[in-house]
N, CA, C and O atoms as a MOPAC input file, in Angstrom:
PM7 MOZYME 1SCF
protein

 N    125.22400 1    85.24700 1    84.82500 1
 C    123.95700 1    84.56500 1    84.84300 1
 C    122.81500 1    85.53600 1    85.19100 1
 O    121.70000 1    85.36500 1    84.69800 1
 N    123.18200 1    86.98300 1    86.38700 1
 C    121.91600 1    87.38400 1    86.30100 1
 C    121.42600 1    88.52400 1    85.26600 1
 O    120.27800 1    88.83900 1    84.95300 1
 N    122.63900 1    89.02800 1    84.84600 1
 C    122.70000 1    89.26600 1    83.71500 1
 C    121.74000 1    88.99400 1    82.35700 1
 O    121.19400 1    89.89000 1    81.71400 1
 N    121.65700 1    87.51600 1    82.06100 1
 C    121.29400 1    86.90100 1    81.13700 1
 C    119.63600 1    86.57800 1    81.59300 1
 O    118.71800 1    86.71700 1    80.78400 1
 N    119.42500 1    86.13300 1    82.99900 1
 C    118.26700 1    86.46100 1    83.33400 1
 C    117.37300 1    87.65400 1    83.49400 1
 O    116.17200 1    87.53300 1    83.73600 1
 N    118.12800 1    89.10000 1    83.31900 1
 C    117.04100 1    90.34600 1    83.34600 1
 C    117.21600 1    90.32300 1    81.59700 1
 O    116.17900 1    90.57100 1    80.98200 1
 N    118.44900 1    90.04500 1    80.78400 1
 C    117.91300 1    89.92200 1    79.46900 1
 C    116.54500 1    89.35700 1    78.90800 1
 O    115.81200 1    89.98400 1    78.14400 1
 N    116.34000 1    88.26800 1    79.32400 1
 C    115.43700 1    87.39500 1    79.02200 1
 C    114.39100 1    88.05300 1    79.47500 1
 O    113.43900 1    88.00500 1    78.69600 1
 N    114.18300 1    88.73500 1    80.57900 1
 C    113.01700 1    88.92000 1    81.05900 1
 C    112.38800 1    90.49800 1    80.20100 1
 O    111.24800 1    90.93300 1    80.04100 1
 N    113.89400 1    91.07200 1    79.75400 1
 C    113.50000 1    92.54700 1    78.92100 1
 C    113.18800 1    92.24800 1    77.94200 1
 O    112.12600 1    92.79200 1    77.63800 1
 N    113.66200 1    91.46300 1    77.03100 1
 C    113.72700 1    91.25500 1    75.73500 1
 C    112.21400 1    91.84900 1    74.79600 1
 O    112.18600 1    92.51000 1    73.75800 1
 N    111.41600 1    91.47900 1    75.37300 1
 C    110.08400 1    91.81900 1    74.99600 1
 C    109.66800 1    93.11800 1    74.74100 1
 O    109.09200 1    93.75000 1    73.85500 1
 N    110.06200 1    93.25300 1    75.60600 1
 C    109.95300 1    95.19900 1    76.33200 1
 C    110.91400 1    95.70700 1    75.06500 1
 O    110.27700 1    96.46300 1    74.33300 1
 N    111.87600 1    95.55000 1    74.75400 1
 C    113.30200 1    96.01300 1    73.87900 1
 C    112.21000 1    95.85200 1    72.55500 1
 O    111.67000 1    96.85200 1    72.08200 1
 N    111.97400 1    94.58900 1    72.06200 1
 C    110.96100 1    94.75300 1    70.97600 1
 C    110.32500 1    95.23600 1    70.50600 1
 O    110.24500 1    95.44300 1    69.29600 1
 N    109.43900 1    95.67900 1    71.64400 1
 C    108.06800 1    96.29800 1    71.10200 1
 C    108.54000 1    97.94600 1    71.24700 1
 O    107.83500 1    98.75300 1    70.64000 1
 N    109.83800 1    98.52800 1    72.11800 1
 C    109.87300 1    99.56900 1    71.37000 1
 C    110.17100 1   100.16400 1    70.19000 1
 O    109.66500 1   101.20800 1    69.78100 1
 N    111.35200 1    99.21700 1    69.39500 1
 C    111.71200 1    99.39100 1    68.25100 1
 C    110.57400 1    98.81500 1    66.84000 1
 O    110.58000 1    99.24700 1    65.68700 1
 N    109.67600 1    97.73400 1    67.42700 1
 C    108.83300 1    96.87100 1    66.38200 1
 C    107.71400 1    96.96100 1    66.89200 1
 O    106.89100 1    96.26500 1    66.29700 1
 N    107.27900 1    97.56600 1    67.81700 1
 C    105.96000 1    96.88500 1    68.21200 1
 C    105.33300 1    98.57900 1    67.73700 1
 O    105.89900 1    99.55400 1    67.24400 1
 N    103.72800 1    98.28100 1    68.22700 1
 C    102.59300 1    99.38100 1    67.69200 1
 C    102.78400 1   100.21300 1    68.84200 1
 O    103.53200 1   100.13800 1    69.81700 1
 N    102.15400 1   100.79900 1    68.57500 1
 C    102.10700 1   102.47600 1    69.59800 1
 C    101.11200 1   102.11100 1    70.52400 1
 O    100.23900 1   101.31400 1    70.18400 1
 N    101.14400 1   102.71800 1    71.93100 1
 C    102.35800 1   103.52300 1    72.30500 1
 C    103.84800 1   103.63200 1    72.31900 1
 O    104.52400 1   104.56600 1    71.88600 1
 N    104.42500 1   102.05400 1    73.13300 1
 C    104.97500 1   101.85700 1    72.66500 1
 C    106.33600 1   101.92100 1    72.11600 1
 O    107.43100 1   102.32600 1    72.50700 1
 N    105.78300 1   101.28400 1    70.90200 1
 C    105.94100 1   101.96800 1    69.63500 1
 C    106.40100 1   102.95600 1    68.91900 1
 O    105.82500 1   103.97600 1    69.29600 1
 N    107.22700 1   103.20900 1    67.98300 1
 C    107.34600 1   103.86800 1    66.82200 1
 C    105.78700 1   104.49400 1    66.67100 1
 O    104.78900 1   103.80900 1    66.89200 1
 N    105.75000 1   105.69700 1    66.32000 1
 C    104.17900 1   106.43300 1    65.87100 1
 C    103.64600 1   107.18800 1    67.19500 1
 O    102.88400 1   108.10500 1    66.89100 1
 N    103.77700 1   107.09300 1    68.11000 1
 C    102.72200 1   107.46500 1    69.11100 1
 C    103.59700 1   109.22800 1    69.53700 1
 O    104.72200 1   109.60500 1    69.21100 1
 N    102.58500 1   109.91700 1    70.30500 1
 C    103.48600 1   111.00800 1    70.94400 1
 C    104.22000 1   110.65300 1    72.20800 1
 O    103.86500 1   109.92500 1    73.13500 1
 N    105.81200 1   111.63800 1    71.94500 1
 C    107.00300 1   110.97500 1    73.01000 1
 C    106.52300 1   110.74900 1    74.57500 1
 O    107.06300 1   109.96100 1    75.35100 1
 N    104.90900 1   111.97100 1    75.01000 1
 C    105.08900 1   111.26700 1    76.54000 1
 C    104.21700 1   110.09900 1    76.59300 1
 O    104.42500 1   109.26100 1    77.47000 1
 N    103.21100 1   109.93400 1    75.71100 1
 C    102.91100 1   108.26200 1    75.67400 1
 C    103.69600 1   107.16400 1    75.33400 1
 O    103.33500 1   106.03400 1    75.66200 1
 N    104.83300 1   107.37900 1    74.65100 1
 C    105.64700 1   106.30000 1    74.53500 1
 C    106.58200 1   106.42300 1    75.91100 1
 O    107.21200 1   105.52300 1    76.46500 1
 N    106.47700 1   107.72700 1    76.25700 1
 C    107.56900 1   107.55000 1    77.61700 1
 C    106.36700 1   106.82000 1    78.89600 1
 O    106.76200 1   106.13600 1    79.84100 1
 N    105.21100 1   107.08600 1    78.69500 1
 C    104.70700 1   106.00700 1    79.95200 1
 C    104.59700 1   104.62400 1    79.42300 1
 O    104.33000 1   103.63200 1    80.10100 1
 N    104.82100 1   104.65300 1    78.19700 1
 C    104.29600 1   102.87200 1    78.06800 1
 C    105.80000 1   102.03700 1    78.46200 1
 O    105.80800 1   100.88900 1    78.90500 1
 N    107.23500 1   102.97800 1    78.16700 1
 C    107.92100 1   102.11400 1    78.31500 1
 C    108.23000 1   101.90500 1    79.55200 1
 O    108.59100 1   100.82200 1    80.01400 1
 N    108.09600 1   102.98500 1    80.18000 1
 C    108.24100 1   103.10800 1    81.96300 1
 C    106.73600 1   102.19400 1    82.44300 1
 O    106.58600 1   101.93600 1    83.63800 1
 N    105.78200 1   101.79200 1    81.52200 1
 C    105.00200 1   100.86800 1    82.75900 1
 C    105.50600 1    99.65300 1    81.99500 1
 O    105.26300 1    98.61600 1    82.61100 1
 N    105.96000 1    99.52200 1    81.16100 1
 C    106.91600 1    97.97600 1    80.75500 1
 C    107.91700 1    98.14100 1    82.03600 1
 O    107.73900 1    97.79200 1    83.20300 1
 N    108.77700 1    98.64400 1    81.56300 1
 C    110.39500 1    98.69900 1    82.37300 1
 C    109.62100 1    98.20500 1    84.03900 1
 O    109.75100 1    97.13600 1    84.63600 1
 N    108.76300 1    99.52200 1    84.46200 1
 C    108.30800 1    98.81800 1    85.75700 1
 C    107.82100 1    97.59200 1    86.44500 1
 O    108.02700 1    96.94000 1    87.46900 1
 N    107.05500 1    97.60000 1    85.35400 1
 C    106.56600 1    95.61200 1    85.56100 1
 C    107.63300 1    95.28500 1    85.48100 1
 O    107.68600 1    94.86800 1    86.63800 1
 N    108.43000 1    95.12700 1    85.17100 1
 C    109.56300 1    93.77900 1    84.77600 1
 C    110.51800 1    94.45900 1    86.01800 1
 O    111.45000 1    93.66700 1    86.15100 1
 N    110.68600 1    95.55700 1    86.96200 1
 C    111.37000 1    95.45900 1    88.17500 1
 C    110.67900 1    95.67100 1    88.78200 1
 O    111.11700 1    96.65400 1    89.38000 1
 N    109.52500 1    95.39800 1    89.24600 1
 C    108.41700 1    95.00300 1    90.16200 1
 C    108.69600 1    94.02800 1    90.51500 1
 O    109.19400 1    93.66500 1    91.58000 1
 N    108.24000 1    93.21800 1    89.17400 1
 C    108.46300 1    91.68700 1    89.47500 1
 C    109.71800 1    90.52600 1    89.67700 1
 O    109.73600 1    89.31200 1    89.88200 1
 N    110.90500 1    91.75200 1    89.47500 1
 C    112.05000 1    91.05400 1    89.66600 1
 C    113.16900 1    92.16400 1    90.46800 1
 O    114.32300 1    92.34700 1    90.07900 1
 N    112.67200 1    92.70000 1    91.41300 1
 C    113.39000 1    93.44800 1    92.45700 1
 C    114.55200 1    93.04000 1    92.97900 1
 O    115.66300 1    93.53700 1    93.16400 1
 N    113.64500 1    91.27100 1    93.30800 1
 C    115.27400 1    90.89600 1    94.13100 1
 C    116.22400 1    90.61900 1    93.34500 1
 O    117.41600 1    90.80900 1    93.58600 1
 N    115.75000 1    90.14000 1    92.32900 1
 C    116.85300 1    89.49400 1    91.01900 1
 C    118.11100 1    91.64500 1    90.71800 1
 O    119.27500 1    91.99500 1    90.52400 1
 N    116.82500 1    92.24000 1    90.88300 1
 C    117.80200 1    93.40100 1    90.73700 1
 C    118.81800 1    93.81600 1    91.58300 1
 O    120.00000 1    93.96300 1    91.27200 1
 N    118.41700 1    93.95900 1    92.43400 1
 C    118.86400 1    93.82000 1    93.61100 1
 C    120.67400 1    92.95200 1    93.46900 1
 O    121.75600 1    93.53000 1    93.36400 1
 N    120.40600 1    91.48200 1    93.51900 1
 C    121.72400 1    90.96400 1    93.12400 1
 C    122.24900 1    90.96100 1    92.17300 1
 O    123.22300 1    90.21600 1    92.07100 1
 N    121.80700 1    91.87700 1    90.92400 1
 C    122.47500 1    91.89200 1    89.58900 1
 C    123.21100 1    93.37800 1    90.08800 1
 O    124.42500 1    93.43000 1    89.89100 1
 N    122.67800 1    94.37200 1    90.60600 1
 C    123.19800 1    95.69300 1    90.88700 1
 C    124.76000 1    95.35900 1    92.04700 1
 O    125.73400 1    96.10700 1    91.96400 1
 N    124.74400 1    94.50400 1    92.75900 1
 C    125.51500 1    94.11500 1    93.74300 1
 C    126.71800 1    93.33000 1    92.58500 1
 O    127.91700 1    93.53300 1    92.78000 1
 N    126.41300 1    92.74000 1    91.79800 1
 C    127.64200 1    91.42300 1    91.18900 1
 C    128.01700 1    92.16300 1    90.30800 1
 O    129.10700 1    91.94900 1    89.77700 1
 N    127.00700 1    93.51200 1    89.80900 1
 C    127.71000 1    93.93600 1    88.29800 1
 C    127.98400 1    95.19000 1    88.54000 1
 O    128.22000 1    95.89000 1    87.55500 1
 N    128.03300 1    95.87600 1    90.01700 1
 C    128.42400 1    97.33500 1    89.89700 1
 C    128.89900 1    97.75700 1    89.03200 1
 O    128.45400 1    98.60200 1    88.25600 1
 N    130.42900 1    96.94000 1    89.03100 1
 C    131.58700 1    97.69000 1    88.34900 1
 C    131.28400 1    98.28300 1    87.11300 1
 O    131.97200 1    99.18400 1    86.63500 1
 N    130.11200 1    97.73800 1    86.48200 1
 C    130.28700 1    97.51400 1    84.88400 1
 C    128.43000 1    98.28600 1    84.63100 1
 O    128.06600 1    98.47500 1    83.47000 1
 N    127.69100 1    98.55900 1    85.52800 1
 C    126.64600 1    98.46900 1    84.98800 1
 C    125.90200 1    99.44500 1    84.20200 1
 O    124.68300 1    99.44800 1    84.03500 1
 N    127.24000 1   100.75100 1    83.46400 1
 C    126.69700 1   101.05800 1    82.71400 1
 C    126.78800 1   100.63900 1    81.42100 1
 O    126.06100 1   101.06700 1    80.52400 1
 N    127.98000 1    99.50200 1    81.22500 1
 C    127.94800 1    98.77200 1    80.16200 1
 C    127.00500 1    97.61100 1    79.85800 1
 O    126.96300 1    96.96500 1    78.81000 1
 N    126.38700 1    97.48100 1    80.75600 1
 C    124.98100 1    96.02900 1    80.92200 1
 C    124.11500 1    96.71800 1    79.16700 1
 O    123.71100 1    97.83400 1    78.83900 1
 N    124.15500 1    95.49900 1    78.51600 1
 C    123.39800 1    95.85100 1    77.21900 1
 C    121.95900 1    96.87000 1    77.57100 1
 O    121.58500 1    97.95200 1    77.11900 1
 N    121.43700 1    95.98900 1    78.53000 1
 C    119.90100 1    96.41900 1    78.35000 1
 C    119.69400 1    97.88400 1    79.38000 1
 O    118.55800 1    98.33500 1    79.52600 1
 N    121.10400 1    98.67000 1    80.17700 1
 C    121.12500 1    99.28900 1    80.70600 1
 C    121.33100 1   100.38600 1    79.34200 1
 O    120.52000 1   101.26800 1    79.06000 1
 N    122.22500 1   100.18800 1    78.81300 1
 C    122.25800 1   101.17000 1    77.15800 1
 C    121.84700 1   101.18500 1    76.58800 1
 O    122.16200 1   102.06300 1    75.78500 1
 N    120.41400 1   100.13900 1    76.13000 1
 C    119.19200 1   100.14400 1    75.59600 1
 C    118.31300 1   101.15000 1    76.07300 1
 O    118.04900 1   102.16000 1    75.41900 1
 N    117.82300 1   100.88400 1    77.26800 1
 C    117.31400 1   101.74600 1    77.99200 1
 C    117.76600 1   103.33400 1    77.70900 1
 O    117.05200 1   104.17400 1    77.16200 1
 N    118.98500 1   103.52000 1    78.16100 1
 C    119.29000 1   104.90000 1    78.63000 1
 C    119.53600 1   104.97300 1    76.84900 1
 O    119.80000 1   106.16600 1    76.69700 1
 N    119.56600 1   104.57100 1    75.98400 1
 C    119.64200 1   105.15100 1    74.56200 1
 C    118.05900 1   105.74600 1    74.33900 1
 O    117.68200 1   106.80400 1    73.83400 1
 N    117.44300 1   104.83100 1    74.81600 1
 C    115.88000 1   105.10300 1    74.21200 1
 C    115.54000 1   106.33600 1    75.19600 1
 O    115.52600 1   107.39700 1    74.57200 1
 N    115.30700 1   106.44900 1    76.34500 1
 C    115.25600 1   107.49500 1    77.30800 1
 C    115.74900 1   108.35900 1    77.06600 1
 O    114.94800 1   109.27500 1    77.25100 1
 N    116.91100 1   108.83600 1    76.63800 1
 C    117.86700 1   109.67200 1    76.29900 1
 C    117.18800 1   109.95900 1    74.65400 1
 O    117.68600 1   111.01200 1    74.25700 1
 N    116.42000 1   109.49100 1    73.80000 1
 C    116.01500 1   109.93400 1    72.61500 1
 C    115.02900 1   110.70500 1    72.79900 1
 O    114.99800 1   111.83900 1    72.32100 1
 N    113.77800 1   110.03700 1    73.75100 1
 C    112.16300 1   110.49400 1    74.46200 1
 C    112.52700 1   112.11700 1    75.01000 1
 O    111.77200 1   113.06300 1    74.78700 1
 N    113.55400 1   112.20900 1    75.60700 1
 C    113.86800 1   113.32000 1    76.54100 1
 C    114.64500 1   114.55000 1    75.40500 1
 O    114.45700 1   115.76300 1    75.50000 1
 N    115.50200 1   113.89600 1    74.39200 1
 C    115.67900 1   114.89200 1    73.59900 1
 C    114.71000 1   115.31400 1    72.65700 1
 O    114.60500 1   116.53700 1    72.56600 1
 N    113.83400 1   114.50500 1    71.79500 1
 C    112.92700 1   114.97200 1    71.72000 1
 C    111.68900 1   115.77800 1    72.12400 1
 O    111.06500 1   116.55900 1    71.40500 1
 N    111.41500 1   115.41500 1    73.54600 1
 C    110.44400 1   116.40200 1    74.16500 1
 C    110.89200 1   117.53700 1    74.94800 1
 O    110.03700 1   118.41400 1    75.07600 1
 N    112.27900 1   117.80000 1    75.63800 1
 C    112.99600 1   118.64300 1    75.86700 1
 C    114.55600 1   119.04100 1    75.46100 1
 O    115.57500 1   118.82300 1    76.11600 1
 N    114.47000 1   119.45200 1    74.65000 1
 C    115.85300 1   119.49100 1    73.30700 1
 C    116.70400 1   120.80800 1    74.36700 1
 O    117.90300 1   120.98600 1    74.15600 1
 N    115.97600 1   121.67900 1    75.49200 1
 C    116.70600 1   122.49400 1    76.28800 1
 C    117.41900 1   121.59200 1    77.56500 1
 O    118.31200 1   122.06200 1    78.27000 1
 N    116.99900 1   120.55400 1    77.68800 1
 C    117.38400 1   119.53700 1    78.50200 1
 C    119.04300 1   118.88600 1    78.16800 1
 O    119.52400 1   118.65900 1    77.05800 1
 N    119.57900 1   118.72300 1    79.29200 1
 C    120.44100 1   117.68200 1    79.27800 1
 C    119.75900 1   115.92000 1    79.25800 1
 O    119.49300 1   115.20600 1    80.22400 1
 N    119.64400 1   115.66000 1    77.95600 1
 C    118.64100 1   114.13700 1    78.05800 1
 C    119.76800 1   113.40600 1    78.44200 1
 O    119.58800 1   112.88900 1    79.54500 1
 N    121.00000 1   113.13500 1    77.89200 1
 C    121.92700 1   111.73400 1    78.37100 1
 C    121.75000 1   111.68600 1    80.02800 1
 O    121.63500 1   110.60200 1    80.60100 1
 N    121.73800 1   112.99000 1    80.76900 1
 C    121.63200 1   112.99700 1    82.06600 1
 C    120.36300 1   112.81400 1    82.49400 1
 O    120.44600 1   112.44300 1    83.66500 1
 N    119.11100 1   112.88800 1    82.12300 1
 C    117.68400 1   112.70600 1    82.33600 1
 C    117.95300 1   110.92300 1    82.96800 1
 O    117.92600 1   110.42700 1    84.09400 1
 N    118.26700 1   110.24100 1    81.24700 1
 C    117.92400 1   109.05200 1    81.17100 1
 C    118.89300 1   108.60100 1    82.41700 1
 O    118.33700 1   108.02500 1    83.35200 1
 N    119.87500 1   108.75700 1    82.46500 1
 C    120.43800 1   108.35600 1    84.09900 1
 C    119.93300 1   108.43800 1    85.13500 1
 O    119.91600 1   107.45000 1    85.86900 1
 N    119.38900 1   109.58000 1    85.50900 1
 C    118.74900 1   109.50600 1    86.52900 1
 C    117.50300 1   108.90500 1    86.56300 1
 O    117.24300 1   108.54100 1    87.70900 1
 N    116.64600 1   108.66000 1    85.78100 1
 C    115.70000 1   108.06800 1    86.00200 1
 C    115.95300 1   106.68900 1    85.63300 1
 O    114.93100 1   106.00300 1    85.65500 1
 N    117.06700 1   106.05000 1    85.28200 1
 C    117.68600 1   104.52300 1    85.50600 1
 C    117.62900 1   104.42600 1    86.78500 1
 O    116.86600 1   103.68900 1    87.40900 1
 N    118.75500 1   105.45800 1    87.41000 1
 C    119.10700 1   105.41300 1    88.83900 1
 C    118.00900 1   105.09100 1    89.64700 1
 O    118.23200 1   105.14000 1    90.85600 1
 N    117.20000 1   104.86500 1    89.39300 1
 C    115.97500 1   105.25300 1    90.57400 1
 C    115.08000 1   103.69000 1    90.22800 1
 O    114.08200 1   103.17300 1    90.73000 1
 N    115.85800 1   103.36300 1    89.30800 1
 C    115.14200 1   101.46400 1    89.26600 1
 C    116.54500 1   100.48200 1    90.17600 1
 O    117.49000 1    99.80700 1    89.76700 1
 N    116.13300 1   100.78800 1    91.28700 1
 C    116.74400 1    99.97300 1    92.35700 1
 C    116.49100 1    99.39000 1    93.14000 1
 O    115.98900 1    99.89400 1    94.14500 1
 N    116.75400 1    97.89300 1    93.02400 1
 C    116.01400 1    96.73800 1    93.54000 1
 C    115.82000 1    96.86200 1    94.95600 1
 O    115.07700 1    96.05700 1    95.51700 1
 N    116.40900 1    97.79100 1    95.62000 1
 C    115.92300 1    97.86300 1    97.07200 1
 C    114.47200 1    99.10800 1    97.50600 1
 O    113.51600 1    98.94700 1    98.26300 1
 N    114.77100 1   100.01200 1    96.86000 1
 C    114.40400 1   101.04600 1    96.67800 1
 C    112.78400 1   100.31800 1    95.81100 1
 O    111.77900 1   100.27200 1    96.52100 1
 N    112.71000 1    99.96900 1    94.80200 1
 C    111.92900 1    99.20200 1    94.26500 1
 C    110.74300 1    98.34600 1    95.73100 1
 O    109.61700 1    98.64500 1    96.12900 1
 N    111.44200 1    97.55800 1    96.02200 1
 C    111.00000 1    96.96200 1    97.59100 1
 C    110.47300 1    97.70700 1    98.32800 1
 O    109.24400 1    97.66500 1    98.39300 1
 N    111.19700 1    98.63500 1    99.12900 1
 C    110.78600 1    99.51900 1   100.06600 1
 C    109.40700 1   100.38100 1    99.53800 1
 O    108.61900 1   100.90200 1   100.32700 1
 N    109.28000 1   100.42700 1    98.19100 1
 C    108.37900 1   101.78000 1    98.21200 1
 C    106.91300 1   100.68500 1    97.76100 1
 O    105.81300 1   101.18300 1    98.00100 1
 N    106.93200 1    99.43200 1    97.21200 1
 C    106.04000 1    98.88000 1    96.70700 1
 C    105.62000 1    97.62600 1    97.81200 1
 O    106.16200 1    96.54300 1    98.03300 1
 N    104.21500 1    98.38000 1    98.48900 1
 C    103.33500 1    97.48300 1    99.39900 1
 C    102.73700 1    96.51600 1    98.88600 1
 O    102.18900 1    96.67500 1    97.79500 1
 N    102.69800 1    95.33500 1    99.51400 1
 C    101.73000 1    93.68500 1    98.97800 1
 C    100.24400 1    94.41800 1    98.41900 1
 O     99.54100 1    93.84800 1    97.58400 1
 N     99.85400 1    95.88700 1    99.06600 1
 C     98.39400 1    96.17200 1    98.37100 1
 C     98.60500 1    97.25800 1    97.83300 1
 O     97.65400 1    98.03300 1    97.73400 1
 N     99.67000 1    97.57100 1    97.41700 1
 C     99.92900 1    98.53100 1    95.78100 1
 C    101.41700 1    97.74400 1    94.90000 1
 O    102.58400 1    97.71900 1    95.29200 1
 N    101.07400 1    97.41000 1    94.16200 1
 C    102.11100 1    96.10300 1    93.58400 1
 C    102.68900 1    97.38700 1    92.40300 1
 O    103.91700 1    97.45500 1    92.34100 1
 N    102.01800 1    98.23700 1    91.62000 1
 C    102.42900 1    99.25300 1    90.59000 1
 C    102.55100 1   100.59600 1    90.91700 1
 O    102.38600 1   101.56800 1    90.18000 1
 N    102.98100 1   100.54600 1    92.57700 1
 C    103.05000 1   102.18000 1    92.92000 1
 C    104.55100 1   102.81200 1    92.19400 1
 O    104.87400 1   103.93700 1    91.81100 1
 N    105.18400 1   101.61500 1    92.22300 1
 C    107.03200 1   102.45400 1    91.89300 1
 C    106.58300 1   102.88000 1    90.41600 1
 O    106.73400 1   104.08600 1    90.22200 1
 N    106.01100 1   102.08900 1    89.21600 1
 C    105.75400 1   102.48800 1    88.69300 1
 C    104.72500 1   103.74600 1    87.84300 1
 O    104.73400 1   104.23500 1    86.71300 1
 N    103.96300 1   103.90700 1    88.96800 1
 C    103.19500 1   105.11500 1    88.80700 1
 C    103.76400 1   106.29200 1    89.28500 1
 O    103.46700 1   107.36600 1    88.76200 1
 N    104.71600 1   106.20400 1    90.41800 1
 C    105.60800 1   107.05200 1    90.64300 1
 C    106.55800 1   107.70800 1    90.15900 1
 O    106.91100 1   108.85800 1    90.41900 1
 N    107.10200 1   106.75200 1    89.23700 1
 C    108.63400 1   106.83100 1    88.14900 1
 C    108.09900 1   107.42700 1    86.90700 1
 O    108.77100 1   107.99900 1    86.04900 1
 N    106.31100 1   107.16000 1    86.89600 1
 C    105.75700 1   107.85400 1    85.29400 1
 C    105.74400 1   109.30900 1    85.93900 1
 O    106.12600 1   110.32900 1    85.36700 1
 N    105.32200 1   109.24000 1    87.01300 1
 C    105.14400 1   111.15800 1    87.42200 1
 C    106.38200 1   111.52400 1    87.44100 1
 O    106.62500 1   112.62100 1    86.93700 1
 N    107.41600 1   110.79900 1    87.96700 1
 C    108.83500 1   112.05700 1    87.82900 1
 C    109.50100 1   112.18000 1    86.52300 1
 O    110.48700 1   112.89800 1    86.35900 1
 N    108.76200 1   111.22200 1    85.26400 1
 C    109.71200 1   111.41400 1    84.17600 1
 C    108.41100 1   112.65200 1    83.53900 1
 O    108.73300 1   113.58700 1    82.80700 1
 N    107.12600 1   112.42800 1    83.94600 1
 C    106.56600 1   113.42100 1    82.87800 1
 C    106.65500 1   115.08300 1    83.63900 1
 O    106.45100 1   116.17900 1    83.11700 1
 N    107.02400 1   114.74700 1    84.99800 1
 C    107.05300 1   116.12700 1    85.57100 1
 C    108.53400 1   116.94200 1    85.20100 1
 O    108.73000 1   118.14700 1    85.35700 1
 N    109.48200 1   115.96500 1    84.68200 1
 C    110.77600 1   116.54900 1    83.77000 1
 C    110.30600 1   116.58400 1    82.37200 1
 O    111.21400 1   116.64800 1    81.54200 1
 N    109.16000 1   116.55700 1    81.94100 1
 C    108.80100 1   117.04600 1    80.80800 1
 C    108.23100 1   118.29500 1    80.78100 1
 O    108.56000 1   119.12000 1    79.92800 1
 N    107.35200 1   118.53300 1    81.68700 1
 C    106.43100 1   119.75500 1    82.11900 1
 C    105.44700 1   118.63900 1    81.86000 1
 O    105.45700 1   117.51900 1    81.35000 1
 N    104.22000 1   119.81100 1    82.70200 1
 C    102.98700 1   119.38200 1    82.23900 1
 C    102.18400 1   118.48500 1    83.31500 1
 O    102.55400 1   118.50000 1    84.48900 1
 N    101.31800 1   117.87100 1    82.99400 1
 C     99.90100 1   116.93800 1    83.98300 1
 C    100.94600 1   115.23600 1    83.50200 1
 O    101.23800 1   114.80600 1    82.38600 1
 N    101.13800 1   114.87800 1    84.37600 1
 C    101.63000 1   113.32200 1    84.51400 1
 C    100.34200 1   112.35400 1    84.31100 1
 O     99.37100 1   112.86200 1    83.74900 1
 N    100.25400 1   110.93100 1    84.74500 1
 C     99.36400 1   110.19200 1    84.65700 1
 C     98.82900 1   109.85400 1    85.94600 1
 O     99.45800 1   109.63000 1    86.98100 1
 N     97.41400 1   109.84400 1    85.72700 1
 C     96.51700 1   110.09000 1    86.78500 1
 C     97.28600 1   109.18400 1    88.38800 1
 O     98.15200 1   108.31200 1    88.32700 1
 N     96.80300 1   109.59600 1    89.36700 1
 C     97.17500 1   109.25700 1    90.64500 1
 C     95.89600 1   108.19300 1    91.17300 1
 O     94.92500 1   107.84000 1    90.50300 1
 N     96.21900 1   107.82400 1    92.54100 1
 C     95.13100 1   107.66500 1    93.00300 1
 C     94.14500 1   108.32600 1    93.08700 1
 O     93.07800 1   108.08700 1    92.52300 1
 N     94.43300 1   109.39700 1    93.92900 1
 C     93.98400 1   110.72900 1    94.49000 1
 C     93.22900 1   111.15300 1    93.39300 1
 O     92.03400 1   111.34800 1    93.61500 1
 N     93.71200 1   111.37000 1    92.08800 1
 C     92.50100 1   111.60100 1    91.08900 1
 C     91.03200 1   110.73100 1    90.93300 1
 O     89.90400 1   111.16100 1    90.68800 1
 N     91.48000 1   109.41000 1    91.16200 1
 C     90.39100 1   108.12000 1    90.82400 1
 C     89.46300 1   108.81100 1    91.62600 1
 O     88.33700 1   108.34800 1    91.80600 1

């Protein structure tokens, strides 16, 4: 069941990378499609931490077989071979799965920063790209 409830809640997200417009999207360059899907992916474990939380606990055993966990790490694992082909990408996209954890998620995201995990998770995937990540606070 919770399973079927983070389906439902990805499904959208799964869409619009394969069908939807750019970023995105099909068309755009790989580190804009790598922040748009990481500020999708983030919203949707922002807003459902705890639900992660007890899906990571009921489905250990199995959760690299969870569909939308091999969705993910397929698409991540494409972004990363494409923009670093000297890279180990199958191992990229793991680790930066690893790090969407419903507790961990909690702990780092205050009632008056609701999109910090996710601004955080865009700097460590573009800083395994090389290069300037997406703006901080500290920049504003």
């Amino acid at each position: 069941m919770l399973q079927a409830l983070l389906e439902e809640r990805s499904r959208e997200l799964r869409d619009g990378i394969t069908n939807g417009p750019p970023p995105l999207g099909p068309g755009a360059p790989v580190r804009e499609r790598l922040l748009a899907f990481l500020d999708g992916l983030g919203a949707i474990a922002e807003g459902n931490a705890v639900l992660l939380s007890a899906h990571e606990q009921a489905c250990a055993e199995d959760k690299y077989d969870d569909p939308s966990y091999r969705s993910w790490h397929r698409h991540l694992g494409t972004l990363f071979t494409e923009a670093r082909p000297d890279l180990d990408a199958d191992f990229l996209a793991h680790a930066v799965l690893a790090v969407f954890d419903g507790d961990l998620i909690r702990r780092v995201t205050p009632p008056d920063d609701p999109r910090r995990f996710t601004r955080s998770i865009q700097q460590l995937a573009t800083a395994l790209l090389g290069g300037a990540g997406p703006p901080t606070d500290r920049d504003q």
